[in-house]
TORKOL-4160 file (C-alpha; in steps of 0.2 Angstrom, whole numbers, padded with zeros to 4 digits, m for minus):
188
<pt num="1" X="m0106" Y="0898" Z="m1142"/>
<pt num="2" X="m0089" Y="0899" Z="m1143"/>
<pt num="3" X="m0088" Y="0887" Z="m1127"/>
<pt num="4" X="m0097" Y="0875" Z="m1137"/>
<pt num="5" X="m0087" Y="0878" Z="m1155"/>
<pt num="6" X="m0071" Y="0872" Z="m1143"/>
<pt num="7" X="m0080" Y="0857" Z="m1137"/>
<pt num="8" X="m0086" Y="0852" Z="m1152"/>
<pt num="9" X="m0068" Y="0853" Z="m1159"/>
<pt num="10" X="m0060" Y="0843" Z="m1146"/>
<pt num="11" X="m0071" Y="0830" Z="m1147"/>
<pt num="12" X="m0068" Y="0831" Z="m1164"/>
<pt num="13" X="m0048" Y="0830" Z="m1163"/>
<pt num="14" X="m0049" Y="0819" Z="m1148"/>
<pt num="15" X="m0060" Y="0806" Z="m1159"/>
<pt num="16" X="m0050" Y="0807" Z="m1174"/>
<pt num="17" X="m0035" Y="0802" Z="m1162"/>
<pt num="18" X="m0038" Y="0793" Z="m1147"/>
<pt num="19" X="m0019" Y="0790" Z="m1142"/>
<pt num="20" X="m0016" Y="0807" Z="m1140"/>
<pt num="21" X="m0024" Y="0809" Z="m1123"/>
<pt num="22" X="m0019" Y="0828" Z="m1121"/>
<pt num="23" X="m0035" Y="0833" Z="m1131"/>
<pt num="24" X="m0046" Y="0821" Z="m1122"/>
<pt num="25" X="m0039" Y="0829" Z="m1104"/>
<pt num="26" X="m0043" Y="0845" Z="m1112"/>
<pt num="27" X="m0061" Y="0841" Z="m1115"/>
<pt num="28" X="m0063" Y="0834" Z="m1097"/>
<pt num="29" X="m0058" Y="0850" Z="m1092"/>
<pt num="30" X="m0067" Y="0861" Z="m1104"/>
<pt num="31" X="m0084" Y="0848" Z="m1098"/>
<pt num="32" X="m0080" Y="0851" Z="m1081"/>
<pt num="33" X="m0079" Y="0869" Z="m1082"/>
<pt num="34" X="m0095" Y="0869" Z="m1088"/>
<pt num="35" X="m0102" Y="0859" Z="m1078"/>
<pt num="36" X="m0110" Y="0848" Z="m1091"/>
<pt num="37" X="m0108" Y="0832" Z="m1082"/>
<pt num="38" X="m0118" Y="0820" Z="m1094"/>
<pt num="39" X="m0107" Y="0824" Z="m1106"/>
<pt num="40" X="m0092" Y="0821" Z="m1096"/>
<pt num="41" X="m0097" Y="0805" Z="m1091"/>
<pt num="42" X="m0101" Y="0800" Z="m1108"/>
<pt num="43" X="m0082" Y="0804" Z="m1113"/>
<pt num="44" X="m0077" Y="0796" Z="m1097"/>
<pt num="45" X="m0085" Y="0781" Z="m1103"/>
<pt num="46" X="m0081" Y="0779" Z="m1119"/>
<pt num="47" X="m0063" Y="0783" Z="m1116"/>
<pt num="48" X="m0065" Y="0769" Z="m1103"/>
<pt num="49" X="m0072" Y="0757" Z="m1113"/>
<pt num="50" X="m0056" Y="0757" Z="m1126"/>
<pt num="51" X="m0043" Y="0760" Z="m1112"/>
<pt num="52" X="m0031" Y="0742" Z="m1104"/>
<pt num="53" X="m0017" Y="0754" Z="m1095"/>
<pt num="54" X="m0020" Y="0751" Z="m1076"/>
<pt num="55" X="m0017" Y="0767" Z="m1071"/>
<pt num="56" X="m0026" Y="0777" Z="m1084"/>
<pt num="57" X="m0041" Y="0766" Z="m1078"/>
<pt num="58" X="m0041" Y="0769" Z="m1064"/>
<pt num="59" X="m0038" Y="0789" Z="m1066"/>
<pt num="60" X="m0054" Y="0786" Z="m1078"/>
<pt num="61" X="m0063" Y="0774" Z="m1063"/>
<pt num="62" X="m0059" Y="0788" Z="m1049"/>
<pt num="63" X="m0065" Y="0803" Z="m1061"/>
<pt num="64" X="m0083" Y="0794" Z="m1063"/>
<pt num="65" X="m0083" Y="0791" Z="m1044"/>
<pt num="66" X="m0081" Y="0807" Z="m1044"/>
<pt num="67" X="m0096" Y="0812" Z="m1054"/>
<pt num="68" X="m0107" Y="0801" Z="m1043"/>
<pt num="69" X="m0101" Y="0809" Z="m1026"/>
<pt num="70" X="m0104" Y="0829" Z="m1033"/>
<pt num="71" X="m0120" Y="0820" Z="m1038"/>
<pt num="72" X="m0123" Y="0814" Z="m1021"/>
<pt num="73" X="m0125" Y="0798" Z="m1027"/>
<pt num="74" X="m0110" Y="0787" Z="m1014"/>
<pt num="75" X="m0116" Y="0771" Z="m1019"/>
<pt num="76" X="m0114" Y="0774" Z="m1038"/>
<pt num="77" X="m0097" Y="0781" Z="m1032"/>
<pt num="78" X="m0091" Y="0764" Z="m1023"/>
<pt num="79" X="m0101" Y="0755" Z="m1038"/>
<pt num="80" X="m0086" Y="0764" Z="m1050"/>
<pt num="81" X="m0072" Y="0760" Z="m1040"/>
<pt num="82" X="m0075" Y="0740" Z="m1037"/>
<pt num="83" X="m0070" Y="0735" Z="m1056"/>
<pt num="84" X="m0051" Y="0739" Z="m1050"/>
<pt num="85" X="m0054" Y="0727" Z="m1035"/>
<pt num="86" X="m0056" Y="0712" Z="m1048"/>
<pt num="87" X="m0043" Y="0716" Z="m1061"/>
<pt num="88" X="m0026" Y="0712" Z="m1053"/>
<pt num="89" X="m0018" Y="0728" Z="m1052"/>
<pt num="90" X="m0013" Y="0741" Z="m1040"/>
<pt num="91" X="m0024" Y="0756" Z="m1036"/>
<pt num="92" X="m0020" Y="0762" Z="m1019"/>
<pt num="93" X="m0029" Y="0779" Z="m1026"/>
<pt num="94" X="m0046" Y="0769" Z="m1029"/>
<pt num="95" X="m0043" Y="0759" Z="m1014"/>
<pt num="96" X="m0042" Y="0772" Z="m1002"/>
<pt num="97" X="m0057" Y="0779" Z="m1011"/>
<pt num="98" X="m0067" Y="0765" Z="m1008"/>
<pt num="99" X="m0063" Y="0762" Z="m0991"/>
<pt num="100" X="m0068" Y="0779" Z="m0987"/>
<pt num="101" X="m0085" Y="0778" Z="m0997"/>
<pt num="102" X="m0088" Y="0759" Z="m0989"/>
<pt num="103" X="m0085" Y="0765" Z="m0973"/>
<pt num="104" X="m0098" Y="0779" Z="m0975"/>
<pt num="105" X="m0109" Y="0766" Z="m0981"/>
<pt num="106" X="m0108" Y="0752" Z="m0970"/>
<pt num="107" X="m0101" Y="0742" Z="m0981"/>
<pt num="108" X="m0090" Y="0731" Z="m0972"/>
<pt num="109" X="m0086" Y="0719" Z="m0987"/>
<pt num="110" X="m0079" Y="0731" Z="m0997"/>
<pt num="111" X="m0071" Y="0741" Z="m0983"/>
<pt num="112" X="m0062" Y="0726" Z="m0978"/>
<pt num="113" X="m0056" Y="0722" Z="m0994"/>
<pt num="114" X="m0048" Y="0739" Z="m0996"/>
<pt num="115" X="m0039" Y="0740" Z="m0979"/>
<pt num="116" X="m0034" Y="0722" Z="m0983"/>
<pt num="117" X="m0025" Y="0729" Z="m0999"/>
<pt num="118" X="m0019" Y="0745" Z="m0993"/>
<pt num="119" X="m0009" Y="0737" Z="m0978"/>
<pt num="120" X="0001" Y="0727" Z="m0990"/>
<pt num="121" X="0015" Y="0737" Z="m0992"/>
<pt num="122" X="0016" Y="0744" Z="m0975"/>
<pt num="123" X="0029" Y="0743" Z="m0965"/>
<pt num="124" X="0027" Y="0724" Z="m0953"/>
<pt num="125" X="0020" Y="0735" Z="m0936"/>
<pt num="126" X="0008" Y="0748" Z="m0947"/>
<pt num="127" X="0003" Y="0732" Z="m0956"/>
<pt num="128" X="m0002" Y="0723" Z="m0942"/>
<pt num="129" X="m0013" Y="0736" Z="m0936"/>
<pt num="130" X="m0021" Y="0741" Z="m0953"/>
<pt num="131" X="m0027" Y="0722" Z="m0954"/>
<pt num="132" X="m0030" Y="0718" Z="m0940"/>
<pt num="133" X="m0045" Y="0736" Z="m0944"/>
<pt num="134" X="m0048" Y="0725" Z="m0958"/>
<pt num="135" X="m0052" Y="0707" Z="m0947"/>
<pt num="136" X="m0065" Y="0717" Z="m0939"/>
<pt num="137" X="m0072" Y="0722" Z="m0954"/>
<pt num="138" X="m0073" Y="0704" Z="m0958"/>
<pt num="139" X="m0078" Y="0697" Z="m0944"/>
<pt num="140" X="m0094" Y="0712" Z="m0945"/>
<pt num="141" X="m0097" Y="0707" Z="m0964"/>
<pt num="142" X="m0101" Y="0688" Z="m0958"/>
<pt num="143" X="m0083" Y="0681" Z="m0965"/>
<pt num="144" X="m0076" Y="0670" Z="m0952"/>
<pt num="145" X="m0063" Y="0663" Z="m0963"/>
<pt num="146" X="m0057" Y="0681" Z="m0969"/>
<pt num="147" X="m0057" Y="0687" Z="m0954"/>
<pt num="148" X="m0048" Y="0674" Z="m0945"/>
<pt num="149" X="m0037" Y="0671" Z="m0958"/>
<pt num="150" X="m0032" Y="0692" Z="m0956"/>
<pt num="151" X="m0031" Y="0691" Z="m0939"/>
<pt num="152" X="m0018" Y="0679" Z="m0936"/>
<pt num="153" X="m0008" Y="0688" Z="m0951"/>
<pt num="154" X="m0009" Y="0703" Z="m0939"/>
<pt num="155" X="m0006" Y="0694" Z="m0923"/>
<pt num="156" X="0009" Y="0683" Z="m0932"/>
<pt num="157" X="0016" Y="0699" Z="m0937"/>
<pt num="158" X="0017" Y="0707" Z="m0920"/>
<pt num="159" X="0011" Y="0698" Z="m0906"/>
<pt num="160" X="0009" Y="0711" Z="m0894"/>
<pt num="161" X="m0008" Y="0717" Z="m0904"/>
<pt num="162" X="m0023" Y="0712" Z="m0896"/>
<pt num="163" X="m0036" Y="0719" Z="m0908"/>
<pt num="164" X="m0032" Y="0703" Z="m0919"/>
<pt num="165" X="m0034" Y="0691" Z="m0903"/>
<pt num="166" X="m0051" Y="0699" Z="m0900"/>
<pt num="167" X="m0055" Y="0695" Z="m0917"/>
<pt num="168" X="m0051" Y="0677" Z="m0914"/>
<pt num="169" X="m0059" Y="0676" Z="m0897"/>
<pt num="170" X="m0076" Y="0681" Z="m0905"/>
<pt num="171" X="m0073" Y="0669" Z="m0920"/>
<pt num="172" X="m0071" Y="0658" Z="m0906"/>
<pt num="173" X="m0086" Y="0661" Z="m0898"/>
<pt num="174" X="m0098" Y="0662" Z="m0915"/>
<pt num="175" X="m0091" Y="0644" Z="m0917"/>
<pt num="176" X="m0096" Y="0638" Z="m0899"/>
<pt num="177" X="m0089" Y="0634" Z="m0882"/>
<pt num="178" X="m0073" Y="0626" Z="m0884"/>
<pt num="179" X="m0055" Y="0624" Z="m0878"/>
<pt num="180" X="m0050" Y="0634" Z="m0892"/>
<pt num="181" X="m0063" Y="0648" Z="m0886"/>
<pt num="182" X="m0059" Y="0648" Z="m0869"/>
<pt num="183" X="m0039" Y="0650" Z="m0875"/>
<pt num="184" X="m0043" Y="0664" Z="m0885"/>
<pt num="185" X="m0052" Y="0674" Z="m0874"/>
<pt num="186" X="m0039" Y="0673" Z="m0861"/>
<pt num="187" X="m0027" Y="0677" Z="m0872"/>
<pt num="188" X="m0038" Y="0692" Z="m0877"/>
């Protein structure tokens, strides 16, 4: 009883003041503990739902993810983290996460998308290679324009990579025998 007294009072305070996140973090905790994991991803939510900081998002995005994978539910867990794909900010955290889960999944779409986002700020040879991962993924998810389009980024950033030309050889060849396939292929 007294675990659910100090619940019920940290909902309480955390209620009466939501800007005050050190009481909401410390019924995530207390929720977790207890392994009462409706009721944390009820908070989660409703903190959520009344939260713009990017990063507080996204901790809040990763922790129901989270939730979903102990659950083992891994596509609810991918489903959580693809809101911080469309909101223009940076979560490498999420990113990663999802790249991890989409590779588990199959799902190339997404798992391209991240590697695309996570190479960014890589150095130009690391870069390179981490798209040119994510031009495969492209070219597997049935987007000929994204994965070219990521390939010749890798291959304009270092030339010696043929993982990007193979890409572009097989575009290539999807599109038919040409002149620009054959050229491609040898290059390959």
């Amino acid at each position: 009883h007294d675990v659910d007294a100090c619940t019920a009072a940290l909902v309480e305070i955390s209620e009466a003041d939501p800007d005050e996140r050190a009481w909401q973090i410390t019924l995530e905790r207390v929720l977790t503990r207890e392994g009462r994991s409706a009721d944390l991803e009820a908070l989660l939510r409703r903190v959520l739902s009344r939260t713009t900081a990017g990063a507080e998002r996204e901790r809040l995005r990763l922790e129901l993810s989270k939730l979903h994978r102990a659950a083992q539910d891994l596509d609810g867990a991918l489903r959580e983290l693809l809101p911080l794909f469309e909101d223009g900010g940076n979560h490498p955290a999420a990113w990663s996460m999802a790249l991890l889960l989409a590779s588990g999944l199959g799902d190339e779409m997404v798992r391209a998308d991240a590697l695309s986002r996570l190479a960014q700020p890589l150095s130009p040879s690391l870069r390179a290679v981490v798209t040119s991962c994510a031009a495969e993924s492209w070219l597997l998810a049935g987007d000929l324009n994204r994965a070219r389009a990521s390939a010749e980024q890798a291959s304009h950033v270092d030339p010696s990579l043929t993982r990007p030309v193979a890409v572009l050889a097989q575009i290539a060849l999807l599109s038919g025998p040409t002149t620009e396939a054959a050229v491609a292929i040898e290059r390959a």
